[in-house]
N, C-alpha and C positions, 0 to 999 in steps of 0.2 A: 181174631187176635191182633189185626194190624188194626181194627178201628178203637181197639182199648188201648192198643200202645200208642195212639194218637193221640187219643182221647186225656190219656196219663200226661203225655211232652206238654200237650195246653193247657190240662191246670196247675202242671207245675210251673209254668209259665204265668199264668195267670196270678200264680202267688206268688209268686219273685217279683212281679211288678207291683203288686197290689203292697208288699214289703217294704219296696224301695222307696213308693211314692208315699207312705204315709211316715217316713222317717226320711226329714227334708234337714238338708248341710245347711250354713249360713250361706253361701252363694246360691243354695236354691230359694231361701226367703229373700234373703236380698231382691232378686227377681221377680219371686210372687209378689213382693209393695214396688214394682217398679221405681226399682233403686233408689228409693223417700232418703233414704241415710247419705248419699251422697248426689243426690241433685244438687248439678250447677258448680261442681266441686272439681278441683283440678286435684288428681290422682296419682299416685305411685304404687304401685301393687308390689309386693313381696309374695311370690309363688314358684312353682315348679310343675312336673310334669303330672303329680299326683292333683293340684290344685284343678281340680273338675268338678262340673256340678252333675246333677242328678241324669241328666240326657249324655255325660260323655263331653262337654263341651269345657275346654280351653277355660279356666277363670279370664286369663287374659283376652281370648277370644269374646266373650259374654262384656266386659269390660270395654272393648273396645266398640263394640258394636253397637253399644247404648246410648243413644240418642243425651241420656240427662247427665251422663257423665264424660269426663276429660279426660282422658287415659294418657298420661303426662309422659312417665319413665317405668319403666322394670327393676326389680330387685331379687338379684339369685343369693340364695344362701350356699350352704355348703352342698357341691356336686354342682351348681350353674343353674338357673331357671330352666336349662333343657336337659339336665341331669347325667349331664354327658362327661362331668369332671371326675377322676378317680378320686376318694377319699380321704381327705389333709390336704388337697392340692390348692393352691393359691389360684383363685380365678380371676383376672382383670377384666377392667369395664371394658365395654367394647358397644357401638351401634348395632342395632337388631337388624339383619338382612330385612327378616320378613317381615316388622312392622314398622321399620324404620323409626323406633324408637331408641332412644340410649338402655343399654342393659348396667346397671351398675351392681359390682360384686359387693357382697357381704362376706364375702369369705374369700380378701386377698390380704391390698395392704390395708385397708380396712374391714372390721369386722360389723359396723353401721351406718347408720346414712350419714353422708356428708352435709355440711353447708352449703355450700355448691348442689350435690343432688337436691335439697329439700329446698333449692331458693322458689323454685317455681309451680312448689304445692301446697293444698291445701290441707291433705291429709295422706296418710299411708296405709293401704288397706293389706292385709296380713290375710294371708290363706296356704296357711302350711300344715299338712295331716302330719300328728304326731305320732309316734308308737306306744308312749306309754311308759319310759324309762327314761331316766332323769338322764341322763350321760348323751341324748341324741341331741345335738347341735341346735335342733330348730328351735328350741327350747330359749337356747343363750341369743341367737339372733332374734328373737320375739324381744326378748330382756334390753337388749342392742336399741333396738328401736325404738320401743317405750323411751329410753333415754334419751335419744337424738331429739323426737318429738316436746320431751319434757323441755326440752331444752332450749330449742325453737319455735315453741309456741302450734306446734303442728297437732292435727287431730288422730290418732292409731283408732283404726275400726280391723276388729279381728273378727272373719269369718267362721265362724269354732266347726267344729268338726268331733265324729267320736274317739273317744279314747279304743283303740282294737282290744284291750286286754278289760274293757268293762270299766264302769266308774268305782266297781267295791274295792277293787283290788288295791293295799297297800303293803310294803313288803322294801325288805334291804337296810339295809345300813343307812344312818342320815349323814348330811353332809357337816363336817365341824370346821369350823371357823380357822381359815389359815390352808384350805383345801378349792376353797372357788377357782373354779377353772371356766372354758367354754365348754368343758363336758361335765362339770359341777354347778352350774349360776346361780341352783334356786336351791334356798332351805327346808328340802321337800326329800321326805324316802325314797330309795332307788327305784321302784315302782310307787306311783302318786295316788294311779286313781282319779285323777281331773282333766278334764279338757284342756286345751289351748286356751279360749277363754277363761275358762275358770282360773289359772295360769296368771294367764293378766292381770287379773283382780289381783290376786296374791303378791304377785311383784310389785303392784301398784302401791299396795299399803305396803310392803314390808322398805322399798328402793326408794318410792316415786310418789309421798303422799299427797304432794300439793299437787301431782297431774290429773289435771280437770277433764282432758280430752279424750279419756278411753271410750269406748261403746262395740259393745262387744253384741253382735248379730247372731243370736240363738239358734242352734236347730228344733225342728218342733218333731215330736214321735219319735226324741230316743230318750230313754231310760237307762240311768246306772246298773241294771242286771245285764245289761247287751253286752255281747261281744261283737267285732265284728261280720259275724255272718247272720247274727241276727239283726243286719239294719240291709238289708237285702240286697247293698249297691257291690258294686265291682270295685275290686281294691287294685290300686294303679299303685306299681312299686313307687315307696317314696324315697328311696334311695339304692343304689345299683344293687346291694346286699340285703332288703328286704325285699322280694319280687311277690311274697304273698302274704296275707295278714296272720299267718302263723308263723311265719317270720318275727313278725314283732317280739309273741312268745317265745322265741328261740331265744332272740336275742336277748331278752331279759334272765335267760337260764346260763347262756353262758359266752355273751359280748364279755363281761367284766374279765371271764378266765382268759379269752384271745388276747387281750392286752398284754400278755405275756411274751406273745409271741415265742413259744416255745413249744405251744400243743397245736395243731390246724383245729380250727371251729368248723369247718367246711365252706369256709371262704375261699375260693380259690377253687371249689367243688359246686356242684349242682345245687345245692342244699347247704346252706351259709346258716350258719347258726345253731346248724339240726345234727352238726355231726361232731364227736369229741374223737381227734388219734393222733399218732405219730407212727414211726416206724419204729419206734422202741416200746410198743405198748401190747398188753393180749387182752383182747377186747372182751372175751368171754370174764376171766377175772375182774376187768372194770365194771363190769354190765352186776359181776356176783359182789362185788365190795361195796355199790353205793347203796344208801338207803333206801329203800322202797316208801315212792311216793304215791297219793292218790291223782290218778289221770296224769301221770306222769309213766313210762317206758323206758326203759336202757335195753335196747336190742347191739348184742354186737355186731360189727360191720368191719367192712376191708373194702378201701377205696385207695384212690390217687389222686392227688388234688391237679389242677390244670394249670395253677398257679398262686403267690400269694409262700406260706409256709410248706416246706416238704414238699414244693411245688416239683413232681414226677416222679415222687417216693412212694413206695407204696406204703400206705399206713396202714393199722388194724386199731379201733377204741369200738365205741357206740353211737347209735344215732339215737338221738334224742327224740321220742314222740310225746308229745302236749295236747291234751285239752285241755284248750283254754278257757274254757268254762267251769270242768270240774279241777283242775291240778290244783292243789296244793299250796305249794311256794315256790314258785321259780326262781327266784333272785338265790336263794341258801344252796339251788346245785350248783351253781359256780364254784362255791367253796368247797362244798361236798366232794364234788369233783378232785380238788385243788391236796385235799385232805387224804382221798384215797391213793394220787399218784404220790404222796411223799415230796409236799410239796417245798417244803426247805430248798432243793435242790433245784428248784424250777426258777429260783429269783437272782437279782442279782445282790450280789454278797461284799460288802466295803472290807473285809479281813480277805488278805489274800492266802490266807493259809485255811480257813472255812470255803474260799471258793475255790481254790484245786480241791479240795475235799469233794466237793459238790461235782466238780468236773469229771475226778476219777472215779467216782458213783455213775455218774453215765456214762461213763468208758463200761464199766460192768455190765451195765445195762444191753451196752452193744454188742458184750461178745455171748452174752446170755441168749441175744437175741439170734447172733446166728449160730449159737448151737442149737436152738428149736427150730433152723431152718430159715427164719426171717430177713428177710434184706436190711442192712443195719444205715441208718443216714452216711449218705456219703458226703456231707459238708461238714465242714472244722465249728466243733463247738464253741461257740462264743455269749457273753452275756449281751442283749439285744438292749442297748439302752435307753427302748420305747416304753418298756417297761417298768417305766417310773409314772406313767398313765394307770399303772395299776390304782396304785394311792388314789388317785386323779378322780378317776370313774365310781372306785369305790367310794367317796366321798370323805375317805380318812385312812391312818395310816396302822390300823388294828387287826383290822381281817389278816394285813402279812405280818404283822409281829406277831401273831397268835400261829397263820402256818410254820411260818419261820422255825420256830418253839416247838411245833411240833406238837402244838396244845389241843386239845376237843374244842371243835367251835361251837357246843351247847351254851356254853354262859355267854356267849356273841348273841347267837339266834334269840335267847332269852331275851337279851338286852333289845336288841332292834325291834321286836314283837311291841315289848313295851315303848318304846319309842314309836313305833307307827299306830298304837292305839292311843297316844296322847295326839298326836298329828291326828288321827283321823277326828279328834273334837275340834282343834284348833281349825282346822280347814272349811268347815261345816259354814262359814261367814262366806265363802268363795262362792260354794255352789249353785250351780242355775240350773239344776236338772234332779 
């Protein structure tokens, strides 16, 4: 029995390697041509702690080690190239201890490269894993740079990487004009479906069409059917709230509802994205009112977050389980969600006699709550005025006028379905995979 359980560990071993190496990131080709794309070139790199190639190895490490290229300066986007900043936090430049480089932030008082940082390159190489949802930062710092370069004459070479949610996947609401944000940049469904590269392309023609200078470094051995864990590598959290590639998924089911900041997402918990409560909720009724998806789950739960919303409350909603391979639609339980707690009351309300209304509906809510025995929020209800990020992320100002109202969000879901199957032709020009 012990030589078959051995015998098992090595070839499952054998196949997770045999996985990984035939499905190669832009920093592992980059490598296999010995760095052809930037021979003799003096460099900037825009990365982070996810930014690894195939062995585990540092982009910036691999970078700096290479004999035919320059490793000039650093560029952290949102969280710092060592991912150590809390999220919206302002990160300033500062020298790198350890490679005594300059680190220059994207994500302080500027959000792309200066003139000053770009005086002494020749090009800026991009290596940032995306999740797959329009609303994550890396997206607008990609967008950021393409235009500093446009601008400066400077070369962008993007190391692409997989999409975690697959290339088929399209889905959400599109962005409408008068809504661009850093967590809106691109005219692209809340779920895309394209790489980083592909990304590029796209912004290139729609922002940037006389930039001559993109080149965008393929991976070779992945395919749009992949998720994830079909490309066999180790997923290195790309931001303190996504620590595993079902995270991504999470987050496209229900980042858009924590923008509320009125429900905890399980931010602040073990499980960031995978969980929907408060202390004013009964997770069995949530789990029975939402709609039943395919490869999708609502198990009720009772947790305490550590911090972040209802941080040492005890809450009760559901944890959200995904496969993200077979689910459905992720981006519509955000609102599904949004639709079952009654959501009117969740927003903030410019009639002050519609939001005492709303406010003494969850006074209700909390004596309801401890007559079923429930711990009721011990904090003063107030409207959180981050909450205007709702709009933001959702890429338009409809999803809440429709909860608001109190409407069925069927003729929404209709609407965006068609909107992302005109987008899925339109895009078809981007594609490299």
């Amino acid at each position: 029995m012990k030589r078959l359980a051995l015998a098992l560990i090595v070839c499952f071993l054998l196949v997770s390697t045999s996985r990984a190496a035939d499905v190669r990131f832009g920093i592992d080709v980059l490598e296999d041509t010995n760095f052809a794309a930037l021979a003799g070139k003096r460099v900037g790199l825009v990365a982070n702690p996810a930014a690894v190639d195939a062995k585990l190895r540092a982009t910036s490490d691999v970078l700096a080690n290479a004999k035919e290229v320059k490793l000039i300066a650093l560029f952290g986007p949102e969280h710092g190239i060592y991912g150590d900043e809390y999220a919206g936090a302002e990160v300033e430049d500062r020298k790198d201890p350890r490679t005594g480089r300059i680190l220059y932030s994207l994500y302080g008082k500027t959000h792309r490269p200066t003139t000053r940082a770009l005086a002494d390159l020749d090009a800026v190489v991009f290596d940032l894993q995306d999740i797959g949802s329009r609303s994550y930062t890396f997206i607008a710092t990609m967008k950021n740079c393409m235009q500093s370069c446009a601008e400066h004459d400077r070369e962008l070479l993007i190391l692409d990487r997989p999409n975690p949610l697959g290339g088929n996947r399209i889905e959400g609401p599109a962005l409408v004009k008068g809504f661009e944000s850093g967590v809106s940049s691109l005219p692209v469904p809340y779920v895309h479906g394209m790489t980083m590269g592909e990304l590029a392309q796209l912004t290139r023609d729609k922002f940037y069409p006389n930039f001559k200078k993109l080149t965008v470094i393929k991976m070779t051995g992945w395919s749009r059917g992949m998720t994830w864990d079909d490309t066999g590598h180790e997923w290195i959290p790309t931001s303190p709230h996504i620590p595993t590639a079902r995270s991504a998924a999470a987050y496209a089911a229900t980042g858009i509802l924590g923008e509320l900041y009125v429900i905890n997402i399980g931010v602040g918990y073990t499980l960031p994205f995978e969980m929907v409560g408060s202390p004013w909720l009964d997770g069995e009724s949530l789990a029975a009112a939402l709609p039943k998806h395919q490869g999708i789950v609502f198990r009720p739960v009772h947790y305490k977050p550590f911090y972040g919303t209802f941080k040492g409350e005890a809450c009760e909603g559901v944890q959200v389980h995904i496969d993200p391979k077979t689910a459905d639609n992720l981006v519509q339980v955000n609102y599904e969600i949004l639709s079952a707690l009654g959501a009117a009351r969740l927003f903030p309300l410019a009639d002050e006699k519609a939001k005492q209304e709303a406010i003494d509906a969850r006074e209700e809510a909390r004596k309801e709550a401890i007559k079923k025995g429930k711990p009721p929020s011990t904090k003063p209800f107030k409207w959180d005025p981050r909450s205007t990020m709702f709009d933001k992320v959702s890429g338009n100002g409809e999803p809440r006028k429709a909860l608001m109202a109190g409407k069925a969000m069927d003729e929404l879901f209709a609407k965006w379905k068609r909107e992302c199957d005109q987008f899925r032709q339109e895009r078809k020009k981007y594609l490299l995979y």
